[in-house]
Structure formats: C-alpha cells, structure tokens
Residue frames as a rotation matrix with the C-alpha (Angstrom) as fourth column:
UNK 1
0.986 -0.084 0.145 42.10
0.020 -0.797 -0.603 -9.38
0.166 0.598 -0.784 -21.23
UNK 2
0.171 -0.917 -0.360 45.56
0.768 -0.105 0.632 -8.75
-0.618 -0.385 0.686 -21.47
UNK 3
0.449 -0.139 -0.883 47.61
-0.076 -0.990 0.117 -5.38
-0.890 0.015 -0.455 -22.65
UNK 4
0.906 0.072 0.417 48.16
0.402 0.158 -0.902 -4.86
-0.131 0.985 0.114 -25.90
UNK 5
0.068 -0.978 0.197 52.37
0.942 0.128 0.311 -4.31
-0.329 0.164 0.930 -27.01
UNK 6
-0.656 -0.534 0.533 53.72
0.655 -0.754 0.052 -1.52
0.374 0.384 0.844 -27.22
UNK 7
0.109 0.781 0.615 50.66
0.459 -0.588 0.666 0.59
0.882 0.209 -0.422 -25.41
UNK 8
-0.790 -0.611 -0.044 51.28
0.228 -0.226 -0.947 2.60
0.569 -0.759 0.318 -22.39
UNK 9
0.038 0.945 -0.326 49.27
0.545 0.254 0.799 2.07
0.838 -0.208 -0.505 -19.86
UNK 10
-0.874 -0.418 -0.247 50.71
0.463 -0.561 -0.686 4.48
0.149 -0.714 0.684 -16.84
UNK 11
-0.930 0.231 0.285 48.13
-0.238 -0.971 0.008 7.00
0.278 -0.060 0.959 -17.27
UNK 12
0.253 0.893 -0.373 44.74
-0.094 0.406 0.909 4.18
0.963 -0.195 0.186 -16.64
UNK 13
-0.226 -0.197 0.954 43.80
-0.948 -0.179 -0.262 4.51
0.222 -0.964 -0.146 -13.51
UNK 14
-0.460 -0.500 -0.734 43.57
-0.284 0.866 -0.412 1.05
0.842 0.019 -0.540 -11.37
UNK 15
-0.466 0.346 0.815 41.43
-0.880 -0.275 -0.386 -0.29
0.091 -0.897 0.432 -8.57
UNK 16
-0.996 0.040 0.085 40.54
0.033 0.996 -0.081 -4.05
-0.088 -0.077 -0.993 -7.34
UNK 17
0.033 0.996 0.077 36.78
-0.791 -0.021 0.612 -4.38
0.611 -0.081 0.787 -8.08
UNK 18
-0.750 -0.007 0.662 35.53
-0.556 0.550 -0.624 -6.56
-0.359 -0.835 -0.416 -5.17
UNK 19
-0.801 0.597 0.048 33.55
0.534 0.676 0.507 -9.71
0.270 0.432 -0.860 -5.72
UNK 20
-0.217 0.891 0.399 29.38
-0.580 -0.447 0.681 -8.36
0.785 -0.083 0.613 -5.72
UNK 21
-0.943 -0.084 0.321 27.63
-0.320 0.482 -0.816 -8.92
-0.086 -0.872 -0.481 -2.43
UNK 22
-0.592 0.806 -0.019 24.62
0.604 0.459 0.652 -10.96
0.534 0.374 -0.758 -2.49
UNK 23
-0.319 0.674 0.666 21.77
-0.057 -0.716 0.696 -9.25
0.946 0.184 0.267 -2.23
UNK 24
-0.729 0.057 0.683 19.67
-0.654 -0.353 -0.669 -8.95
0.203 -0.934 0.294 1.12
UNK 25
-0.741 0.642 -0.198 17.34
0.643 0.763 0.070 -11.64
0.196 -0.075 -0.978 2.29
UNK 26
-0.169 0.807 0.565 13.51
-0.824 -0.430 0.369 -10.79
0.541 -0.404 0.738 2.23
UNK 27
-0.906 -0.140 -0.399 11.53
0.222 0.645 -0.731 -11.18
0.359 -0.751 -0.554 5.37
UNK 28
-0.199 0.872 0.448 8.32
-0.165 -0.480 0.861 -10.86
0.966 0.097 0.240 6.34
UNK 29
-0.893 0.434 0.121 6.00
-0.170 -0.076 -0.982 -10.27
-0.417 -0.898 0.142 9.58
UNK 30
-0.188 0.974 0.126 1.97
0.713 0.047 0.700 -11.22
0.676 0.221 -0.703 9.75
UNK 31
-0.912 0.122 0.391 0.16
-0.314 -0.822 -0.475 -8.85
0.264 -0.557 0.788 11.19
UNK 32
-0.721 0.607 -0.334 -3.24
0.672 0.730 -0.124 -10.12
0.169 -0.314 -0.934 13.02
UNK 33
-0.910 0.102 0.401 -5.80
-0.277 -0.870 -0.408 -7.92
0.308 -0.482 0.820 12.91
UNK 34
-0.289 0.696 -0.657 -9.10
0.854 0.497 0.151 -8.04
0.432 -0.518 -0.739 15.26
UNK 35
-0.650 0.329 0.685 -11.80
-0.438 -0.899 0.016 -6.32
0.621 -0.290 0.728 15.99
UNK 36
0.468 0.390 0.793 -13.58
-0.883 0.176 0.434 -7.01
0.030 -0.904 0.427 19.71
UNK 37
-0.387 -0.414 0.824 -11.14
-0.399 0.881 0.255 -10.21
-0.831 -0.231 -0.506 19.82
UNK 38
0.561 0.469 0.682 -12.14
0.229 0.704 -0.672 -11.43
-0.795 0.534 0.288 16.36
UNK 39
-0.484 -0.851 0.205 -9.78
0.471 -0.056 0.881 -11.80
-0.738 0.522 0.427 13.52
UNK 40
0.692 0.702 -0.166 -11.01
0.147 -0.362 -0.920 -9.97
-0.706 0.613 -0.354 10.78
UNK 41
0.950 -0.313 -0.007 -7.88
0.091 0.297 -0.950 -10.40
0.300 0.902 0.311 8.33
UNK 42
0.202 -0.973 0.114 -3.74
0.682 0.223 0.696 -10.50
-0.703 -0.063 0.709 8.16
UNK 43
0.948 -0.186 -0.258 -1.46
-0.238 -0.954 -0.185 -7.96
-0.212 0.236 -0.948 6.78
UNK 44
0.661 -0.657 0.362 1.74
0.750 0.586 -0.305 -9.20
-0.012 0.473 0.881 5.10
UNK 45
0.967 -0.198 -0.163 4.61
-0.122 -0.914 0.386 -6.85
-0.225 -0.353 -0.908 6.14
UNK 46
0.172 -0.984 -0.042 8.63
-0.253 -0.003 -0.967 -6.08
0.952 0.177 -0.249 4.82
UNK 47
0.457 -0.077 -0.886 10.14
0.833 0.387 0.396 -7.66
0.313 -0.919 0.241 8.48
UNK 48
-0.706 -0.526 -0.475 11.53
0.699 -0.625 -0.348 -4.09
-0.114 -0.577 0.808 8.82
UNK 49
-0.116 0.780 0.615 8.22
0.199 -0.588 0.784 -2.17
0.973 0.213 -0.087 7.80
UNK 50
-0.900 -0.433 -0.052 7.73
0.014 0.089 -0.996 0.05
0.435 -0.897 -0.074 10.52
UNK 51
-0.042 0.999 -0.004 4.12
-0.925 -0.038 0.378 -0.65
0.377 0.019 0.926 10.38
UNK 52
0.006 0.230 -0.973 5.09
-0.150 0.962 0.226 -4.36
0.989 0.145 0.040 11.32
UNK 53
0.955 0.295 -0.025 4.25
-0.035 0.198 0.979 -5.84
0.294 -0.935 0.200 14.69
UNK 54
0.179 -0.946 0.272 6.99
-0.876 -0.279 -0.394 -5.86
0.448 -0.168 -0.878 16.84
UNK 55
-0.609 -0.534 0.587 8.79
-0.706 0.702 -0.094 -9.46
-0.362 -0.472 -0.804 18.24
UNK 56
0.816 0.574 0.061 6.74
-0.521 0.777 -0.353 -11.61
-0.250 0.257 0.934 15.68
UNK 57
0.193 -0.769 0.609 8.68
0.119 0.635 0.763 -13.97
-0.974 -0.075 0.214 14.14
UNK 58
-0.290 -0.223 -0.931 10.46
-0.878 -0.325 0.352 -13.51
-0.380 0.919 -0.101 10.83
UNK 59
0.591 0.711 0.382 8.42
0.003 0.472 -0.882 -15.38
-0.807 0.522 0.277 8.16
UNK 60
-0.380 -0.529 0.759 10.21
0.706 0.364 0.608 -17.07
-0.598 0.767 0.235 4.65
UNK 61
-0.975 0.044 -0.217 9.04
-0.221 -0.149 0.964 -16.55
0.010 0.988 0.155 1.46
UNK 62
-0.588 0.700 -0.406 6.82
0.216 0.619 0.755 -19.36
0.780 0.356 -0.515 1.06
UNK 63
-0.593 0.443 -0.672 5.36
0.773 0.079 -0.629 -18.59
-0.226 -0.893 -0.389 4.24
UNK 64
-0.842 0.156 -0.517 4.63
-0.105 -0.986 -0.125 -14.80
-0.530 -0.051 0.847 3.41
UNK 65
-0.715 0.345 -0.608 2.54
-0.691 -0.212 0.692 -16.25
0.110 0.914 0.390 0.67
UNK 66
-0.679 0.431 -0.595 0.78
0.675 0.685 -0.274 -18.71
0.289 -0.588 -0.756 2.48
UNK 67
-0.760 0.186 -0.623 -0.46
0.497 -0.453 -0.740 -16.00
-0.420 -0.872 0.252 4.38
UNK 68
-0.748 0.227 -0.624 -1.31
-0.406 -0.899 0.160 -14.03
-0.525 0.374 0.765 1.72
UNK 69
-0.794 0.372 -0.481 -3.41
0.075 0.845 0.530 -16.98
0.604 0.384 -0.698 0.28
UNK 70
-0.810 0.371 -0.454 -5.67
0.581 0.398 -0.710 -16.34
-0.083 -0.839 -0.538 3.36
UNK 71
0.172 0.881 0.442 -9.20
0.780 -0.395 0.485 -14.62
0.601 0.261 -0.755 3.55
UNK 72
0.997 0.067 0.031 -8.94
0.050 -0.929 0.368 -11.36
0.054 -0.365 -0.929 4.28
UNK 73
0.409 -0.743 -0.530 -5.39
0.635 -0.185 0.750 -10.92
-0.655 -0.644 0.396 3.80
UNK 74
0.916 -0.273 0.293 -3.68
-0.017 -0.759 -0.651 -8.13
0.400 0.592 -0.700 1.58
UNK 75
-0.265 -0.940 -0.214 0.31
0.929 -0.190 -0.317 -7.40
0.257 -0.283 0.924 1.70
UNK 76
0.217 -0.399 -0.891 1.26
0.617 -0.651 0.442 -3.98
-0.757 -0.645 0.105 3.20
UNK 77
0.713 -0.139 0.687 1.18
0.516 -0.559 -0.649 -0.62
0.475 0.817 -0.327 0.67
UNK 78
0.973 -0.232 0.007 3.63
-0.166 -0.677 0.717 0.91
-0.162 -0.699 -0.697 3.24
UNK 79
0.005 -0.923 0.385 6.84
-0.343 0.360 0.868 -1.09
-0.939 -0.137 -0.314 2.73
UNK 80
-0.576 -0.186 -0.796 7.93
-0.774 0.437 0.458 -3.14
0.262 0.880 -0.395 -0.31
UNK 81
-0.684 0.196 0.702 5.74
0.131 0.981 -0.146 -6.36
-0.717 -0.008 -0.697 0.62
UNK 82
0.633 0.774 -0.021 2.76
0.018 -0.041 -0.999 -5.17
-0.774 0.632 -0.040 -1.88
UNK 83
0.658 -0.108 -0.745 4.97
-0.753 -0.093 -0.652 -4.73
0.001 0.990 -0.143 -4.81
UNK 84
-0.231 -0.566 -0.791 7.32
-0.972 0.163 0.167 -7.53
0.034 0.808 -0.588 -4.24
UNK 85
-0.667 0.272 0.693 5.22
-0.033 0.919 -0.393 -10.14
-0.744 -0.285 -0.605 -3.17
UNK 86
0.346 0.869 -0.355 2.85
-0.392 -0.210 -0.896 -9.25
-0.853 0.449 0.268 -6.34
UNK 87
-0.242 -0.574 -0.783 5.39
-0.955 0.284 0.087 -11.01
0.172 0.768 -0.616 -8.73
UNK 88
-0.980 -0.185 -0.073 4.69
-0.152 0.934 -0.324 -14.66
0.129 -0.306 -0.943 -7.02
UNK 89
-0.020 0.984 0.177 0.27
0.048 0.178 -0.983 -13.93
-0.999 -0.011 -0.051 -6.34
UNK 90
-0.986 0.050 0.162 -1.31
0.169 0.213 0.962 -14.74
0.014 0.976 -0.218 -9.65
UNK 91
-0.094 0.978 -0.186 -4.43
-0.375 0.138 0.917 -16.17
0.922 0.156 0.354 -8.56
UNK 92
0.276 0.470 0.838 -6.35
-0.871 -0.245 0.425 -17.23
0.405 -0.848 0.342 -5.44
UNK 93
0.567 0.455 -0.687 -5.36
-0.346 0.888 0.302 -20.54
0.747 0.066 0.661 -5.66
UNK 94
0.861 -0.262 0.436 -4.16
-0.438 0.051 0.897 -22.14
-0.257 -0.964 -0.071 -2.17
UNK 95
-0.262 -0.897 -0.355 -0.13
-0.836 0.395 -0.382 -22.97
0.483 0.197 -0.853 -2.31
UNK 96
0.243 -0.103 -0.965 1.09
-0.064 0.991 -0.122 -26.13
0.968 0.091 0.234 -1.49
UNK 97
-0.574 -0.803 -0.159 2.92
0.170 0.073 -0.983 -24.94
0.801 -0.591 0.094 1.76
UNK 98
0.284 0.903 -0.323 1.34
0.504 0.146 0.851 -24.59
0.816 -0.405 -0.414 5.30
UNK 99
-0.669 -0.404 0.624 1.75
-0.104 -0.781 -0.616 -21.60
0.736 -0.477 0.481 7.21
UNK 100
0.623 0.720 -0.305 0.32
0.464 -0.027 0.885 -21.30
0.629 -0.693 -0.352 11.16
C-alpha cells in the first residue's frame, strides 16, 4: 500500500503490528489405569490436564494416537485431548507408528 497524494494522513493512528506467534505445541500424557495391578485401559491426556499423571513423559502427536489406537483407551473429556484428538481418529484401524 502506499498513500494516496494529496491525502492527509496526521489524524490515522499508527502502531507496528508484530509478526504472529506460532501457535502452542500440543502434548500429551498416557495415563495407565489398573485395577488390583491389572491394566484395564489408558487415558489420553492435554500434557497440562490437571487430571494427567504427574512426571510422565510428554508424548507427540503420533504417539498420542498410537495410544489411542489401543484397547480400552479413550482420550480425556476433561481437557482438550477428546475434542482435538477426534479430528485425526476415524476408525479403529492400527496407525503405522509404535508407541511403548
């Protein structure tokens, strides 16, 4: 853009727009759950959900979904992992990646 001749521009007000910061990275936690010492499914958690386990390790993408790929697992209705990991689950079928 440039100013058009003869217009006075004094009165527009002015301010540097800063470049946009990239968004936040998503992370995720597994939760393990067991009953009498027996798994009995996995929980898929925002890595700040404060429902998530504390000092797991912080989990990718592709990983989160691995996970979620498992019997008995389900994402978290507490945090954002149920709605934004529900854009990437279609169907049961097993990804390509290997998560342990």
């Amino acid at each position: 853009m440039r100013p058009l001749d003869g217009t006075d521009y004094s009165a527009v007000a002015t301010e540097r727009v800063h470049p946009p910061q990239p968004p936040p990275g998503w992370a995720w936690k597994v939760e393990r759950q067991a009953v009498r010492g027996r798994m009995t499914g996995l929980v898929v958690h925002g890595y700040d959900c404060p429902s998530s386990p504390d000092g797991d390790e912080e989990l990718n993408l592709g990983q989160a979904l691995t996970a979620l790929y498992r019997p008995g697992a389900r994402a978290c209705t507490q945090c954002e992992a149920a709605v934004a990991l529900s854009y990437w689950i279609t169907d049961r079928d097993a990804p390509d990646a290997e998560w342990s």
